[in-house]
C-alpha positions in Angstrom: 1.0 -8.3 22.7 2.4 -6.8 19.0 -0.1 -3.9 18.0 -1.2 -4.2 14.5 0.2 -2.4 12.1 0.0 1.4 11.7 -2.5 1.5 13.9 -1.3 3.8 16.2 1.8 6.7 15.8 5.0 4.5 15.7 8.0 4.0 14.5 6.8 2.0 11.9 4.7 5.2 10.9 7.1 7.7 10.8 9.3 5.5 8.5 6.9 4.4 6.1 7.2 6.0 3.7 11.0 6.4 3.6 11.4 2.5 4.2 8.7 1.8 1.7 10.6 4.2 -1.1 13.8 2.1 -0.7 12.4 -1.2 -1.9 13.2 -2.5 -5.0 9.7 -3.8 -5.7 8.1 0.0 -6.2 10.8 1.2 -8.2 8.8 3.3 -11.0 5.7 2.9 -8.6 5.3 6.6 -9.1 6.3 7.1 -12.5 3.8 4.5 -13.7 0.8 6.1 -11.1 1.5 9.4 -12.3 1.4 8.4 -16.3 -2.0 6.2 -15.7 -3.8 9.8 -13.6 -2.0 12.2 -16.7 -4.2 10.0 -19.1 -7.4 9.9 -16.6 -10.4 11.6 -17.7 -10.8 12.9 -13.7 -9.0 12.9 -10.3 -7.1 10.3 -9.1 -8.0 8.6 -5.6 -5.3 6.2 -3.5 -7.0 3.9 -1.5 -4.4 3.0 1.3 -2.5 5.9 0.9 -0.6 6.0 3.7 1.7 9.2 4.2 1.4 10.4 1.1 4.2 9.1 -1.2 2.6 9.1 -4.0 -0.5 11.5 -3.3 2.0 14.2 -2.9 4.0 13.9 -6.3 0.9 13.5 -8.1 -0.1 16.7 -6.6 3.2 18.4 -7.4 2.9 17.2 -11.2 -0.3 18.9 -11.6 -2.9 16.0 -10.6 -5.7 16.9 -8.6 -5.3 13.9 -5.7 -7.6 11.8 -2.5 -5.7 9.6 -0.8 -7.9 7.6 1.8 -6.9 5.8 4.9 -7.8 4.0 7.4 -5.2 4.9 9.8 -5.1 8.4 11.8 -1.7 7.9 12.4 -0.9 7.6 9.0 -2.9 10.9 8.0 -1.6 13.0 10.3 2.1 12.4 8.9 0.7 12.7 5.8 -1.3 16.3 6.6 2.3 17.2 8.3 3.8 16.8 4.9 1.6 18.4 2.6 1.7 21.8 5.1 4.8 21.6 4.0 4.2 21.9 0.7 3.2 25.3 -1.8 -0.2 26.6 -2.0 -1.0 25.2 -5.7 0.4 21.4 -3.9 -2.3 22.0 -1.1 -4.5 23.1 -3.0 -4.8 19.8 -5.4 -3.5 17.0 -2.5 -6.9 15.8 -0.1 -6.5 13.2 2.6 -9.6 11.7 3.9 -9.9 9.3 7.1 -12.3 6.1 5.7 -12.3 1.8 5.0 -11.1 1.1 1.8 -13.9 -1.8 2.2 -16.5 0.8 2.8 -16.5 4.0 2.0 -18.4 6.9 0.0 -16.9 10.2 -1.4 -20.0 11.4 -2.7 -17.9 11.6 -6.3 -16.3 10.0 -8.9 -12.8 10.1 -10.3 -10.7 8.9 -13.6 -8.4 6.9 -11.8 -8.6 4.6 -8.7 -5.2 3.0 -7.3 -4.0 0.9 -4.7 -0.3 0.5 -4.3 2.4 -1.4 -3.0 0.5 -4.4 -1.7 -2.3 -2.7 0.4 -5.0 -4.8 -1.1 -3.5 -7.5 0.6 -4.3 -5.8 3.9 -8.1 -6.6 3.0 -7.8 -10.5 4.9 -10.8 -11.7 3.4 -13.1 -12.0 -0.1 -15.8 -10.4 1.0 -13.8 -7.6 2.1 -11.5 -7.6 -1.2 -14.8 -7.7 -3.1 -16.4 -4.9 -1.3 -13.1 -2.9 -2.2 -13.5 -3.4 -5.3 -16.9 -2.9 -6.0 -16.8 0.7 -4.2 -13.5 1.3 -6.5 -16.1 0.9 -9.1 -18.7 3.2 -8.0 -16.5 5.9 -7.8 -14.9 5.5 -11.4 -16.0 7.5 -13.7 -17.7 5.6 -17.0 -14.6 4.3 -18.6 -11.9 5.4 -15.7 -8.9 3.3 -14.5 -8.2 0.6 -12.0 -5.1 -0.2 -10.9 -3.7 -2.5 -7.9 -0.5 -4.1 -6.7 0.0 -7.1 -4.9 2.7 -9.7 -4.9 2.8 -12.9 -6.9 2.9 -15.8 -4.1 5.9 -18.0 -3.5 4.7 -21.4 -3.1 7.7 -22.7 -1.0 6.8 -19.3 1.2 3.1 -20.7 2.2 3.8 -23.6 4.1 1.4 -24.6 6.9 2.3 -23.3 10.9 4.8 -21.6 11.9 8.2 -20.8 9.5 11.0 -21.3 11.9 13.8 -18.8 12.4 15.2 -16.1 14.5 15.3 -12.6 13.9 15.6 -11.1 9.9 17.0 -8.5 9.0 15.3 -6.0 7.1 17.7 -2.7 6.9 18.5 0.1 8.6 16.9 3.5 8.2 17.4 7.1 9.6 14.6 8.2 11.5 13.5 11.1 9.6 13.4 13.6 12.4 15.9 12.5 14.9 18.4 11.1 11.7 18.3 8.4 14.8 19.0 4.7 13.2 16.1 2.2 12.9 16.7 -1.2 12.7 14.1 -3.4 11.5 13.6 -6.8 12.0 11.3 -10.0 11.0 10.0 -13.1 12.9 7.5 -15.5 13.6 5.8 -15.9 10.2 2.6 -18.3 10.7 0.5 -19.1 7.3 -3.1 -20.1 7.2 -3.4 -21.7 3.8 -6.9 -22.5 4.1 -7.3 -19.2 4.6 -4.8 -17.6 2.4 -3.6 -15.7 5.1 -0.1 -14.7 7.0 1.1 -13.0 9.8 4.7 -11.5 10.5 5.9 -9.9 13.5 7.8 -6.8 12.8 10.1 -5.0 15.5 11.9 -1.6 14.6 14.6 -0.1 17.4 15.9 3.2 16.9 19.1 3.8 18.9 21.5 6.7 19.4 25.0 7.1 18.3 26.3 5.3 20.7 24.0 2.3 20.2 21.9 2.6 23.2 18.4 1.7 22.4 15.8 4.3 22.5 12.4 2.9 21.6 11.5 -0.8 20.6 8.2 -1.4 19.1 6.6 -4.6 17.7 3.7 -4.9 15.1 1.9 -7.9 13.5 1.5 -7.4 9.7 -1.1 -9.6 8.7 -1.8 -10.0 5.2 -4.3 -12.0 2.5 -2.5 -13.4 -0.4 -4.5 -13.7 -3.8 -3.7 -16.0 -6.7 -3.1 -14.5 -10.2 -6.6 -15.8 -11.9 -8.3 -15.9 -8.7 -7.4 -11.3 -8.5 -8.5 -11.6 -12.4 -11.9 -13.6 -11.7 -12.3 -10.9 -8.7 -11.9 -7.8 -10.9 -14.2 -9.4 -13.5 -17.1 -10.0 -10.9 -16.8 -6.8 -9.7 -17.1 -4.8 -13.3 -13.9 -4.1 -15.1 -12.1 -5.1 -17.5 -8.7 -6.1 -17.1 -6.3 -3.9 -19.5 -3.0 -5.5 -18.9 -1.1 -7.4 -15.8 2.7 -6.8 -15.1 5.2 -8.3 -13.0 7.1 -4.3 -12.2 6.3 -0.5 -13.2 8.6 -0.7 -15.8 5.3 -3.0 -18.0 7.1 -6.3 -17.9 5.3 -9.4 -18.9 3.6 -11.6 -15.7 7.1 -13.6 -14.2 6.2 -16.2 -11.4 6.7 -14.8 -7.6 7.3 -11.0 -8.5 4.8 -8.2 -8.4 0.7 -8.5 -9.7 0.5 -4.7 -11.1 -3.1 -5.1 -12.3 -4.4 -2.3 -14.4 -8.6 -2.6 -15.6 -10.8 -0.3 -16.7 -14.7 -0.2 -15.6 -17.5 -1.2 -17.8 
């Protein structure tokens, strides 16, 4: 059976953040976080942080930074990174092991975050809600919110199972071995009731010769929110919304591209 992602050191892991850079949907992604913490009155704290892709630049830029995770994995390649960073980068760059659903610094910041899609990782409303009403508590009277997700494709959310082989999804060098990665998509199922899909995600890494290495399969499952359903949820949960974009570059809402929420608490 497919583990579930980034639960465990993995291909998939070691990647992420390299794979994750290369998308066209969070081009800016750190341009735009690092503006919103510049303008925070406090620290800024990623929730779903992952290996530090954007923790990191914040840090080198001046910005005292959490990220918090739920995956080990993930924070150990992440601590790997910043040891390779200066003293004044480790000095202002924290990673903290918690449940974006449930957790408790002890302290407040100017600006909370959650990028590229990791909300969506939160598979039900009481869990979304819990997410965000923790984001609240640790805001600071009057600091920032701000969340990505992506704006569903209707003819994407059929019922059962989406038909089709193997997808391509590019290849990558490993960072350490400069090994290839393939990565590949299948078996999609969607739960429309439940606003809910699951993907099975394999990633070989071969050698120069094309033998294959290692072959690993995760499941990404993932809870898709409407555009006034996130609104209603950020309302309930005490902020303000600010202003909603379809990229990092602040353009207006556009059916099926990103949700870049940004709200302030009240």
């Amino acid at each position: 059976m497919a583990d579930m992602f980034y639960s465990q050191r993995s291909l998939n892991v070691e990647l992420y953040a390299d794979r994750a850079a290369a998308l066209p949907v969070v081009e800016g992604d750190v341009e735009f976080y690092l503006q919103l913490a510049m303008a925070a009155p406090g620290p800024a704290l990623e929730l779903g942080c992952g290996t530090g892709r954007i923790v990191l630049p914040l840090a080198r830029s001046g910005v005292q930074a959490m990220g918090l995770d739920l995956s080990q994995s993930m924070l150990d390649v992440a601590s790997q990174r910043l040891a390779k960073e200066d003293a004044g980068v480790a000095g202002r760059a924290t990673f903290v092991r918690g449940d974006m659903a449930d957790f408790d610094l002890g302290r407040q910041f100017g600006l909370v975050y959650i990028a590229f899609r990791s909300f969506m990782m939160l598979s039900t409303p009481r869990e979304q809600r819990r997410c965000l009403e923790a984001a609240h508590r640790h805001l600071v009277p009057g600091g920032a919110l701000a969340i990505d997700l992506f704006d569903p494709l209707l003819d994407r959310l059929v019922p059962g199972p989406m038909p089709g082989s193997w997808t391509p999804m590019g290849n990558f060098p490993h960072p350490d071995t400069f090994n290839l990665v393939r990565i590949e998509v299948a078996d999609r199922m969607n739960d429309p009731l439940a606003q809910v899909f699951e993907e099975t995600w394999r990633f070989t890494e071969v050698d120069r010769a094309g033998y294959v290495l290692r072959q690993e399969e995760e499941v990404l499952r993932m809870r898709w929110t409407y555009r006034y359903e996130m609104r209603y949820l950020l309302e309930l949960c005490g902020f303000e919304v600010l202003a909603e974009y379809s990229d990092y570059f602040r353009s207006p809402p556009a059916y099926g591209k990103e949700q870049v929420w940004v709200a302030r608490a009240v």
